[in-house]
NUTOR-291745 format. One record per residue (C-alpha): x negated, y, z negated. Coordinates in pm, 1 decimal, always signed. Example, Ala and Ser with C-alpha at 12.3 -4.5 7.8 and 13.67 -1.06 7.14 Angstrom:
2
c1: -1230.0; c2: -450.0; c3: -780.0
c1: -1367.0; c2: -106.0; c3: -714.0
This chain:
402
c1: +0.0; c2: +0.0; c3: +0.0
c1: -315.9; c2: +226.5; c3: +11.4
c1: -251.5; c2: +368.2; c3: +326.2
c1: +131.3; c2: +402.5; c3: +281.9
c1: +268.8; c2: +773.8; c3: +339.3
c1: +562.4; c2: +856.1; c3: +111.6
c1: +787.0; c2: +1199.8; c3: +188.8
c1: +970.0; c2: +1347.1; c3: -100.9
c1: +1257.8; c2: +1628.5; c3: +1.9
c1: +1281.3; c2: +1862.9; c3: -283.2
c1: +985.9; c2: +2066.5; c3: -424.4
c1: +1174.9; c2: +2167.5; c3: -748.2
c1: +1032.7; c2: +2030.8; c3: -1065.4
c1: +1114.3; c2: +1654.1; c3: -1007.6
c1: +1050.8; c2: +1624.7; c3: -704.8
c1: +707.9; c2: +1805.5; c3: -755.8
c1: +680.9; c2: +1551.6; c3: -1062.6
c1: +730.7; c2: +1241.9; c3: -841.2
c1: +475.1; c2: +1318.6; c3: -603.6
c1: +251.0; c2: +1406.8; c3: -858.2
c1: +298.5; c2: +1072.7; c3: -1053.3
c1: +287.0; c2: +947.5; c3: -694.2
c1: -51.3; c2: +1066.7; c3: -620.0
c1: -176.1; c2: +995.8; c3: -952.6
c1: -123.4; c2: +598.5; c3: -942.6
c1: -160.1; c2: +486.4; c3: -621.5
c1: -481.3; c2: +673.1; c3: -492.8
c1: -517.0; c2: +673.3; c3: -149.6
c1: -175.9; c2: +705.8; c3: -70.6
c1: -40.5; c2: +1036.2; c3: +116.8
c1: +239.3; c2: +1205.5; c3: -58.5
c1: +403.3; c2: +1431.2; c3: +126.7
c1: +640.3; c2: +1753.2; c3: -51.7
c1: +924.5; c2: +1842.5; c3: +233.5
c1: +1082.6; c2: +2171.6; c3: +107.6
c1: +1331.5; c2: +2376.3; c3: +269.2
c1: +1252.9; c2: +2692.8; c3: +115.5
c1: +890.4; c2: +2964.4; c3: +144.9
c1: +790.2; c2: +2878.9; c3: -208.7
c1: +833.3; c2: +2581.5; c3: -496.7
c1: +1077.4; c2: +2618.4; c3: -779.9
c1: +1318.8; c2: +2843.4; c3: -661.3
c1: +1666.5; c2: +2698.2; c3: -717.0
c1: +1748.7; c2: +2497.3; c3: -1057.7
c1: +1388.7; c2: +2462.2; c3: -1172.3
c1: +1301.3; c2: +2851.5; c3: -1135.3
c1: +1677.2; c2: +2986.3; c3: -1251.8
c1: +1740.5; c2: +2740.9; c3: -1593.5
c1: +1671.2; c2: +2875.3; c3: -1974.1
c1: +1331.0; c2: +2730.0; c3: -2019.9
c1: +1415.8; c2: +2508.3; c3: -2305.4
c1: +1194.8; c2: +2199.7; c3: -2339.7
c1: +1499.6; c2: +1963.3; c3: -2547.8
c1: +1424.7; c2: +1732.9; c3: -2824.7
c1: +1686.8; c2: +1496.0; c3: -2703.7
c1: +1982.3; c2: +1565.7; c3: -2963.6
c1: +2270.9; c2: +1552.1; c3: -2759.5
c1: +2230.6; c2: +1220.9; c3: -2471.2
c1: +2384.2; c2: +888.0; c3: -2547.9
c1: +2144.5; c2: +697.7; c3: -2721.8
c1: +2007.3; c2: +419.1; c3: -2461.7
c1: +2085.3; c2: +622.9; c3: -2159.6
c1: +1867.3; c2: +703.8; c3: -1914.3
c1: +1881.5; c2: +1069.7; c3: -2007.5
c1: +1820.0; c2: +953.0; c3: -2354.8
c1: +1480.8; c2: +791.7; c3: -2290.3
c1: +1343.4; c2: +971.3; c3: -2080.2
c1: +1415.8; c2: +1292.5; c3: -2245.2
c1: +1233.7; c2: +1166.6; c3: -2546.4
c1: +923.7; c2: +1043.8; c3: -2342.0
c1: +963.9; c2: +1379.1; c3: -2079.1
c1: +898.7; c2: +1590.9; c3: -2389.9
c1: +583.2; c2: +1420.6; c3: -2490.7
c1: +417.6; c2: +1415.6; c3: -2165.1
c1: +506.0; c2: +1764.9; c3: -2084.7
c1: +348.0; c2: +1916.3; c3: -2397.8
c1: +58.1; c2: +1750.8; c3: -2360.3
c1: +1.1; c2: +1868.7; c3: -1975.9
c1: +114.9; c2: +2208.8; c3: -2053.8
c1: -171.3; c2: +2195.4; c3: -2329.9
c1: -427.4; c2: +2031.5; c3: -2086.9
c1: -362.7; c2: +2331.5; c3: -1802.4
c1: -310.2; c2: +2607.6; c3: -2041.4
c1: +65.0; c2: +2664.7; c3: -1996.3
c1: +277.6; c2: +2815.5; c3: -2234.4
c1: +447.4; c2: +2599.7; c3: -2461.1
c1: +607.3; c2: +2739.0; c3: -2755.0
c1: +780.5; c2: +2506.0; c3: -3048.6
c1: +1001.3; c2: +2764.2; c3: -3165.8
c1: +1321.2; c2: +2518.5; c3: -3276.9
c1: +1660.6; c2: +2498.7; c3: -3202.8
c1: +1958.7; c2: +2544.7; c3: -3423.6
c1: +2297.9; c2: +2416.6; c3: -3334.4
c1: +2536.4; c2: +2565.7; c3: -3538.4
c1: +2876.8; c2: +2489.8; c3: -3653.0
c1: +3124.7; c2: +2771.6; c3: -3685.1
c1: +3476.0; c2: +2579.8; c3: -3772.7
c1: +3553.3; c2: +2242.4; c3: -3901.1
c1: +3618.5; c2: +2084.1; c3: -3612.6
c1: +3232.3; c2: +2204.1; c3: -3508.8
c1: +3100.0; c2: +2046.3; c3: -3847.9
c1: +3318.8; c2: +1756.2; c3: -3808.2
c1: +3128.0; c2: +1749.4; c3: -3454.1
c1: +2808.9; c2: +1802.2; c3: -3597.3
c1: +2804.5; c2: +1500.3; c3: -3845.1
c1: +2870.9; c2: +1257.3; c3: -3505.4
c1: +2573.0; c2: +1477.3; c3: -3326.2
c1: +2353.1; c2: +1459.5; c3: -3593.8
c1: +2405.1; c2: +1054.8; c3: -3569.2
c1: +2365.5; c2: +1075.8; c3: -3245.1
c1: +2062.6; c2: +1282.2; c3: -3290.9
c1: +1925.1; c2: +1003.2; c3: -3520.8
c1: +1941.9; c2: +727.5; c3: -3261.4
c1: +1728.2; c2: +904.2; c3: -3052.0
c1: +1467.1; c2: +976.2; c3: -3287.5
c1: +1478.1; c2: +1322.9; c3: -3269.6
c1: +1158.5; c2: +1436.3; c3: -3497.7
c1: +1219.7; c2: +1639.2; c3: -3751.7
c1: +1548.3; c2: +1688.9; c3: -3770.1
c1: +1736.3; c2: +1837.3; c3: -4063.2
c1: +2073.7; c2: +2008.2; c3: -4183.3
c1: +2126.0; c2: +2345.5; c3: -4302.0
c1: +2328.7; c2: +2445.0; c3: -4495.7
c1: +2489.2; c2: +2848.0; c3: -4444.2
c1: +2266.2; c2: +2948.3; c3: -4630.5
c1: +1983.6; c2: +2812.2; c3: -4500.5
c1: +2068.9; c2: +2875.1; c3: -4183.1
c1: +1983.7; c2: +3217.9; c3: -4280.9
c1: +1642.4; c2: +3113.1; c3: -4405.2
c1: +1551.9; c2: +3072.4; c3: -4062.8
c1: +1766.4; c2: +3278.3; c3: -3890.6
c1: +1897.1; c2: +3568.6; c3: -4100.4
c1: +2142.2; c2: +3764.1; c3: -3855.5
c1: +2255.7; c2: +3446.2; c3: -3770.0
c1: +2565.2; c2: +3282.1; c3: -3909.7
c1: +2745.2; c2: +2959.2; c3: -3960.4
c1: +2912.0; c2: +2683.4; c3: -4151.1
c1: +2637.9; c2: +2437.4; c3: -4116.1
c1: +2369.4; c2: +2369.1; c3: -3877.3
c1: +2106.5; c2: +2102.3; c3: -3738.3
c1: +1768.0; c2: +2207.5; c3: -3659.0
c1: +1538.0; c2: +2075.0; c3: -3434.9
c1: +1167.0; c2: +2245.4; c3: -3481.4
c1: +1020.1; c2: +2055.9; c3: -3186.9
c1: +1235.2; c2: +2198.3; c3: -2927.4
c1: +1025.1; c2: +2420.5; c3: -2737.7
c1: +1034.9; c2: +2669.9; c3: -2428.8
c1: +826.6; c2: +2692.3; c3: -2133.9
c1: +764.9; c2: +2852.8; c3: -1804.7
c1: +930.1; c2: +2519.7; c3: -1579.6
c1: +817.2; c2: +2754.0; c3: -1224.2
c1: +427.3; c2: +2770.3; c3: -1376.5
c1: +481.4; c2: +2405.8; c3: -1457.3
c1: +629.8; c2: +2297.2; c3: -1110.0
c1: +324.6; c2: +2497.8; c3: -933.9
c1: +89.6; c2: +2322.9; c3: -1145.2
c1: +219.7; c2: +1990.2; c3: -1036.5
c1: +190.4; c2: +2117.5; c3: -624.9
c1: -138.5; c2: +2233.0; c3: -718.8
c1: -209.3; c2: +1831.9; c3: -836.2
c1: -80.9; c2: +1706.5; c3: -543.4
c1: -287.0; c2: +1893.7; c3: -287.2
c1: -592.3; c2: +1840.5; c3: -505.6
c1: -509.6; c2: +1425.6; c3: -496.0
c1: -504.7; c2: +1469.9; c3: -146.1
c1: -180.2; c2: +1512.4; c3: -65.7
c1: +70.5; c2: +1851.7; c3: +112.2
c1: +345.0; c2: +2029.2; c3: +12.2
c1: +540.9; c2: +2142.8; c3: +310.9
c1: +743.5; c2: +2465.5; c3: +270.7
c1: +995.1; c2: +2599.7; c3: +544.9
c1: +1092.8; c2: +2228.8; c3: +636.4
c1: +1472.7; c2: +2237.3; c3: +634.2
c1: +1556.9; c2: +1824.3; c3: +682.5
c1: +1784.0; c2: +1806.5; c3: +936.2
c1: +1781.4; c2: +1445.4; c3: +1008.3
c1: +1667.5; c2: +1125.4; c3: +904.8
c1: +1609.1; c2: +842.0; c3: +1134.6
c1: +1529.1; c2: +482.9; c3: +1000.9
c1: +1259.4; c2: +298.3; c3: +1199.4
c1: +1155.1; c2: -70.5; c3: +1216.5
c1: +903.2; c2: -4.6; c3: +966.0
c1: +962.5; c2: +333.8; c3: +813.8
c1: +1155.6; c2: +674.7; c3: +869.6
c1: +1130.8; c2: +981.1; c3: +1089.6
c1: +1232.1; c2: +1282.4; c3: +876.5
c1: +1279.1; c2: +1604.1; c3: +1057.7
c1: +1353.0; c2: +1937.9; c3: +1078.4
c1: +1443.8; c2: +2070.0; c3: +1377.6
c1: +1145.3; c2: +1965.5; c3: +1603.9
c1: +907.0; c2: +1914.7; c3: +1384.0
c1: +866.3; c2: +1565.7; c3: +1206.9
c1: +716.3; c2: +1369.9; c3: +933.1
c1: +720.5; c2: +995.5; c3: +948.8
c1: +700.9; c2: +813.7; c3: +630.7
c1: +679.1; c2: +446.6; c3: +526.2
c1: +934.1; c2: +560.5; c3: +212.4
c1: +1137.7; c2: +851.6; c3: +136.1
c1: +1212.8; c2: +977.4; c3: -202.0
c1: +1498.7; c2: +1227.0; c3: -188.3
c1: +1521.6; c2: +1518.0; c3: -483.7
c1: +1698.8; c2: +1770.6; c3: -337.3
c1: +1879.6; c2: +1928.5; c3: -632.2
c1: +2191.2; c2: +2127.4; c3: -487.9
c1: +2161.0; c2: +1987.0; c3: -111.8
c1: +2105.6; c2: +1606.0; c3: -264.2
c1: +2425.3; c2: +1465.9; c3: -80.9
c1: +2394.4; c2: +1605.8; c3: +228.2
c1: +1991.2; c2: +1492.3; c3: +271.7
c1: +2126.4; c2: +1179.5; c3: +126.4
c1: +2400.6; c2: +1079.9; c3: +408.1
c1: +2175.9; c2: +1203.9; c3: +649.9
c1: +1943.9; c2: +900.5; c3: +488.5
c1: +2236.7; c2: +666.7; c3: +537.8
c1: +2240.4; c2: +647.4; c3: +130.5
c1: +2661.3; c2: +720.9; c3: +104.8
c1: +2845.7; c2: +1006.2; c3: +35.1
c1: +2866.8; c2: +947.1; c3: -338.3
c1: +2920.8; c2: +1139.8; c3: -606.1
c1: +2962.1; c2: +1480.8; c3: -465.2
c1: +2717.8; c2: +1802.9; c3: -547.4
c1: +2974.1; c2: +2046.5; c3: -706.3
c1: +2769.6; c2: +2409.9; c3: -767.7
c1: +2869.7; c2: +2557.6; c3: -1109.9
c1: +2713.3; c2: +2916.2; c3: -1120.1
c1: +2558.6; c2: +2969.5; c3: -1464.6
c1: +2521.7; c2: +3341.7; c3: -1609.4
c1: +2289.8; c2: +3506.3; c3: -1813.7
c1: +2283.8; c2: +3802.8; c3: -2023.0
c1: +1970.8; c2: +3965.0; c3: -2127.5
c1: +1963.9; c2: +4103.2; c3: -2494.5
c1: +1778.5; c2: +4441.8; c3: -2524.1
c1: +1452.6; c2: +4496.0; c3: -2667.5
c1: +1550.5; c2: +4652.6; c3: -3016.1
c1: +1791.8; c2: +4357.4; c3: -3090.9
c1: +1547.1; c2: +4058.8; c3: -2962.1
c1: +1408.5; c2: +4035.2; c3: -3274.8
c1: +1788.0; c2: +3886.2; c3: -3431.8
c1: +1688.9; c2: +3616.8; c3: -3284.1
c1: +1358.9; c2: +3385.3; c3: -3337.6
c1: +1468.8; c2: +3084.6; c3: -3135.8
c1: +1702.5; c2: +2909.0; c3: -3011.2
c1: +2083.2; c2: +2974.5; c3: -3144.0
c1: +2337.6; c2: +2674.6; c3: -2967.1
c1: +2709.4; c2: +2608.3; c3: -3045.7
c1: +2805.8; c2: +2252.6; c3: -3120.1
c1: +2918.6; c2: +2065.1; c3: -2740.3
c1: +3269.0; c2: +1977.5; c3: -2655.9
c1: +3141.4; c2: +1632.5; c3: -2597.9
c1: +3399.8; c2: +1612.6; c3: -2304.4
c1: +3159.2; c2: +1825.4; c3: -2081.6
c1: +2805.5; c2: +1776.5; c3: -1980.1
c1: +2752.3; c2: +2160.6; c3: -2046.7
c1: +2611.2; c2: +2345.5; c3: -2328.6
c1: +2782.2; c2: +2637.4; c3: -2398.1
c1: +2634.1; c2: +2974.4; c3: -2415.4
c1: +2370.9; c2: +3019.2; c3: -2667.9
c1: +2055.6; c2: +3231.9; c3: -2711.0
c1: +1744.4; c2: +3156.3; c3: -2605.0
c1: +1414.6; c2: +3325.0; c3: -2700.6
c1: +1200.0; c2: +3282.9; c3: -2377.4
c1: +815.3; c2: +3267.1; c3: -2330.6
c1: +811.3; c2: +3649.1; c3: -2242.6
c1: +949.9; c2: +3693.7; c3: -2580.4
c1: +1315.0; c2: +3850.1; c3: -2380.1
c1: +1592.2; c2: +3671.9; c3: -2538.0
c1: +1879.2; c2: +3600.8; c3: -2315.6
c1: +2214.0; c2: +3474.9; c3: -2379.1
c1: +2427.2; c2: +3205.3; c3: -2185.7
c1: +2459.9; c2: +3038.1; c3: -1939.3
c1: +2810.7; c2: +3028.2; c3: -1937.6
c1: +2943.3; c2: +2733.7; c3: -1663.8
c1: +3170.6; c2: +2876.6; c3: -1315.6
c1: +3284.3; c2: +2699.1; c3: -1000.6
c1: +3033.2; c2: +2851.3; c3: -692.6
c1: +3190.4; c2: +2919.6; c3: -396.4
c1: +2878.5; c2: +2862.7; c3: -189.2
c1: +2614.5; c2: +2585.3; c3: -253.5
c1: +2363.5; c2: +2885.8; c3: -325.7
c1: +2621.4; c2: +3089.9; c3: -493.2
c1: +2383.2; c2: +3311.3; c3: -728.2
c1: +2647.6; c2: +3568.6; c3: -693.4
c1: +3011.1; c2: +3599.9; c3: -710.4
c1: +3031.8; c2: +3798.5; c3: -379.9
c1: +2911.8; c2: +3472.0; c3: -175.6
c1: +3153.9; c2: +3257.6; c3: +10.9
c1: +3093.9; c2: +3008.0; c3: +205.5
c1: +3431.0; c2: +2854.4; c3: +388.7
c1: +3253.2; c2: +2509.8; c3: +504.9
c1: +3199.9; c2: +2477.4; c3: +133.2
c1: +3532.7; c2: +2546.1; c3: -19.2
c1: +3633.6; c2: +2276.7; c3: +257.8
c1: +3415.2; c2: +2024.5; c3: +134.0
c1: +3484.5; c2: +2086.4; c3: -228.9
c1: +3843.1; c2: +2079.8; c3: -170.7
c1: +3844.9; c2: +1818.5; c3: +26.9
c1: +3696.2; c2: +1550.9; c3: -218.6
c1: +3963.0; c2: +1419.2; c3: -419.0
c1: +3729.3; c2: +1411.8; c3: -736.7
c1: +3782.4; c2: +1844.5; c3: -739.1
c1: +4193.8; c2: +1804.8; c3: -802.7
c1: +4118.7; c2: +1507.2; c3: -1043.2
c1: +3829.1; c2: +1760.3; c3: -1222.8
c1: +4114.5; c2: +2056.3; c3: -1176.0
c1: +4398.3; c2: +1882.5; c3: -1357.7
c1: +4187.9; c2: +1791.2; c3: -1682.5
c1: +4049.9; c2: +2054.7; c3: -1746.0
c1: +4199.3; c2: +2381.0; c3: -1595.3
c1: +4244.8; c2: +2587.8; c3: -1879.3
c1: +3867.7; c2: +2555.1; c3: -1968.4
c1: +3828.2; c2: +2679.5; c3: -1616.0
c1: +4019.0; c2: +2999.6; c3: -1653.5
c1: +3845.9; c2: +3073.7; c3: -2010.8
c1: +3513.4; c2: +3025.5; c3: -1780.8
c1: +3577.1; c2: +3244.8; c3: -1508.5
c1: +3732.3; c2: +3485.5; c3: -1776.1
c1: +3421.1; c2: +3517.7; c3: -1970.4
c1: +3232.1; c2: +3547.7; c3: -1627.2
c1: +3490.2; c2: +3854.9; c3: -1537.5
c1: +3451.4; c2: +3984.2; c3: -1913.0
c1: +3160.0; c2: +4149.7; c3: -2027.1
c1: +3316.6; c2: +4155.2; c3: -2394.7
c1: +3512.6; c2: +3799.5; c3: -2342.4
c1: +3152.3; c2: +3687.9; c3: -2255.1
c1: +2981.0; c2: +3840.3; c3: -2565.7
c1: +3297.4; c2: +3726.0; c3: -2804.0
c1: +3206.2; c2: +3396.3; c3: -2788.2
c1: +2844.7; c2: +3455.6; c3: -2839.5
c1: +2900.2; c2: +3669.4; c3: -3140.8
c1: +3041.0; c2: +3409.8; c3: -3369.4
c1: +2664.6; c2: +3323.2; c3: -3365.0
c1: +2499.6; c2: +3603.3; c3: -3456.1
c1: +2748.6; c2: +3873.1; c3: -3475.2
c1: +2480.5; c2: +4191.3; c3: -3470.2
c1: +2463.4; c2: +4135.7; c3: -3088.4
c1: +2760.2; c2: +4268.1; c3: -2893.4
c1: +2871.7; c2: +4373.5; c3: -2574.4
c1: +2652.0; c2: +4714.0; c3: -2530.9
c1: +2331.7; c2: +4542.7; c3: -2665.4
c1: +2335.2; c2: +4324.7; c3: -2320.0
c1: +2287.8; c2: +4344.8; c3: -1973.8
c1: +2375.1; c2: +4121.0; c3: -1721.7
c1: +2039.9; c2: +3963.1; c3: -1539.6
c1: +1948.6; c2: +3630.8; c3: -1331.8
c1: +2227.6; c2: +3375.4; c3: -1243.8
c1: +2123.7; c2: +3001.2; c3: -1161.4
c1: +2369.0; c2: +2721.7; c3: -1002.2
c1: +2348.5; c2: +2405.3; c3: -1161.0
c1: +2376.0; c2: +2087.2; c3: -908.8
c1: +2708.8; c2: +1892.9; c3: -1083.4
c1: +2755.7; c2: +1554.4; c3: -960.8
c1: +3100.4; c2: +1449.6; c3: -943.3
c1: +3290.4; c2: +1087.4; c3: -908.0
c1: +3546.3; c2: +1019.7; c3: -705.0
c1: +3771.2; c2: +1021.1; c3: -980.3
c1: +3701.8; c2: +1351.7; c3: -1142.1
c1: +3436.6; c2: +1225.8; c3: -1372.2
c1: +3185.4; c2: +1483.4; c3: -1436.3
c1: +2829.4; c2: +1280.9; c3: -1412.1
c1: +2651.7; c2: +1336.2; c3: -1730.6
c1: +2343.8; c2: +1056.5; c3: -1728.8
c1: +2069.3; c2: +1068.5; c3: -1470.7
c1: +2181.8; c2: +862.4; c3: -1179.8
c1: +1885.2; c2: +748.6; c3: -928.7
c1: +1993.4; c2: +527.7; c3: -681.3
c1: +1761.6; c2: +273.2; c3: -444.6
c1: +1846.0; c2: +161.8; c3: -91.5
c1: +1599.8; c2: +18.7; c3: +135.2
c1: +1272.2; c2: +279.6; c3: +162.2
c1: +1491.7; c2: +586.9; c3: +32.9
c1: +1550.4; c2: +621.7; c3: -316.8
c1: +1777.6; c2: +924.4; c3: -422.3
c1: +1790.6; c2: +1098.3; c3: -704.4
c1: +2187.7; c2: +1137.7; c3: -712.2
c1: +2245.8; c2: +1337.1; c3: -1052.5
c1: +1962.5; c2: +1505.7; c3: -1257.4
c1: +2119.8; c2: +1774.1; c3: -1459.5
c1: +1959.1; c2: +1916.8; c3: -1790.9
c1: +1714.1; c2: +1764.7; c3: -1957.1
c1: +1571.3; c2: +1713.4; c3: -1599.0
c1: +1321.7; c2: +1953.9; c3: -1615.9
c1: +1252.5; c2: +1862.6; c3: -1985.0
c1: +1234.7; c2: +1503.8; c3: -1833.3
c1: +1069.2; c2: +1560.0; c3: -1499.2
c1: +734.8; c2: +1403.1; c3: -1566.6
c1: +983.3; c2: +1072.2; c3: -1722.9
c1: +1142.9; c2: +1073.7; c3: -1427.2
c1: +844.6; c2: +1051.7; c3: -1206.7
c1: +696.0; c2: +764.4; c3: -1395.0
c1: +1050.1; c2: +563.3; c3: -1367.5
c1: +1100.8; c2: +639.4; c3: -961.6
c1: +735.4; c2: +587.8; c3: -915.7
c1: +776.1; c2: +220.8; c3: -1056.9
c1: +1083.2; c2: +169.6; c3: -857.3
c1: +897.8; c2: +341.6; c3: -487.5
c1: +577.4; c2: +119.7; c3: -557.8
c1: +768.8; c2: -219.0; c3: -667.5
c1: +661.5; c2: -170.3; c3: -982.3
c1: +1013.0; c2: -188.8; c3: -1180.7
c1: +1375.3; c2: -317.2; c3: -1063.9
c1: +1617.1; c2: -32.8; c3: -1004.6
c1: +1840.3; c2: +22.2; c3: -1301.1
């Protein structure tokens, strides 16, 4: 397999990641980064919160489970081999009503299973111990959830690979993928890459690159635009790290919280919209072939009928300046509506069954030479170099696919 050439589409974070881990363990092999855009990292992996997780929230044995626990390890120690910032300031997820602290007694279990490290509860008042303008009925705290730079991290992998040898390709848009007697033909436009293996990690565009691999049509990408809010300087100092709400375990999102980044800006959010454009940073963007598709898959109107009046709260708060900020401020109430201003947006890649189930594990799937990573939501990045390891066993033969 020395001589083999493998293509990965995608130069976000895990798809940097798999061609690093690639590169790294079969030497000699050419690894090959096929991304549509003029630069790395500049769709989920360059617009997400930063936050390295700890692994509180994923069902213990899943795949997001393990390999958020392992993702964390290796990425703190390559962010402290190439000099990247990594900063352990903890998470607290806080509980503002019973039903939160009812919630947070099943997390912190939950937590426990996964072998979170160093996980504790807080009482109010302690709460305030380590975050004093915040408030709460109870809390967990995680010190070992961190923040990064995820865009410094995702260049450092490109930088690997063309060091081991191998290219990352910007400005390749796939178009099409043709399967050949003994490999593929992956194109774009004229130009063409043949490959004995194609690993596809295409974030928002996954299911399109995917059926153009032959690999189905399922789940469907739905784009949820997420929305950030960036706390001025005299009030970043109410917060020292990272302030979440307890999950409504029904949905693979967060909730708005604050986040202290790497730049020492604290942000708030991101809240969780419907795009109406596969790239829809911003409201104003509309794309009709999109709402066609979206509509179109019978998952959407399964999705719709659930959970509708979340959806109107959503795009409420999105409207809302103040709705946005009400929410927030049952956190740390010293941070309102005129101490914000509205900064990047990001679109998260939602994968979404037939029958309205919103994904929420990591789902890679294996067919022939292409292997596609179909769902890779947050922890992803937290995950990425995980992730590489576990495609990299299934590419070179070393593992069975889940």
């Amino acid at each position: 397999m020395a001589d083999e050439t493998i293509a990965v589409v995608g130069a976000g974070i895990v798809g940097l990641a798999v061609g690093r881990e690639i590169a790294h363990r079969r030497p000699g092999t050419r690894v090959v980064v096929l991304e549509k855009e003029a630069d790395v990292a500049l769709h989920q992996t360059g617009h997400n919160s930063g936050v390295v997780h700890a692994g509180i929230y994923y069902k213990p044995g899943s795949l997001k489970a393990r390999l958020c626990a392992r993702g964390r390890d290796l990425l703190r120690d390559y962010c402290a081999d190439r000099r990247l910032p990594y900063d352990e300031c903890g998470k607290l997820v806080v509980a503002v009503s019973d039903d939160d602290v009812a919630r947070l007694d099943r997390l912190a279990v939950t937590a426990a299973e996964n072998l979170v490290p160093g996980l504790r509860r807080l009482s109010a008042a302690e709460i305030r111990d380590l975050e004093p303008y915040a408030t709460g009925l109870a809390a967990l705290h995680s010190p070992r959830t961190a923040v990064t730079d995820f865009t410094g991290v995702a260049r450092a992998f490109a930088e690997d690979i063309v060091a081991s040898g191998g290219e990352v390709r910007l400005r390749f848009p796939v178009t099409r993928v043709t399967r050949l007697r003994h490999g593929l033909e992956v194109a774009a436009g004229e130009e063409a890459v043949t490959a004995d293996r194609l690993v596809i990690c295409a974030g928002l565009h996954t299911d399109t690159v995917s059926k153009l691999a032959a690999d189905g049509k399922e789940p469907r990408i739905i784009p949820f635009r997420g929305e950030y809010m960036r706390v001025a300087d005299e009030k970043a100092h109410m917060v020292r790290g990272l302030i979440y709400p307890v999950p409504d375990p029904r949905y693979p999102f967060l909730g708005v919280h604050f986040t202290r980044r790497v730049t020492g800006e604290v942000e708030v959010g991101p809240n969780a919209v419907p795009a109406l454009a596969r790239e829809g940073y911003r409201r104003s963007r509309v794309e009709a072939a999109e709402l066609l598709r979206i509509a179109c898959w019978p998952g959407t109107w399964h999705l719709a009928r659930q959970h509708w009046r979340t959806g109107i709260k959503e795009l409420y708060g999105s409207l809302s300046a103040s709705a946005y900020m009400k929410a927030a401020r049952r956190y740390v109430p010293d941070i309102g509506t005129r101490d914000v201003v509205r900064t990047k947006n990001g679109v998260r890649a939602q994968a979404l069954d037939r029958d309205g189930t919103l994904v929420d594990d990591f789902r890679i799937h294996r067919l022939g030479r292409v292997t596609t990573v179909r769902n890779a939501p947050s922890p992803a990045a937290t995950s990425s170099m995980a992730i590489a390891e576990h495609i990299a066993g299934l590419v070179l033969g070393d593992r069975e696919a889940p």
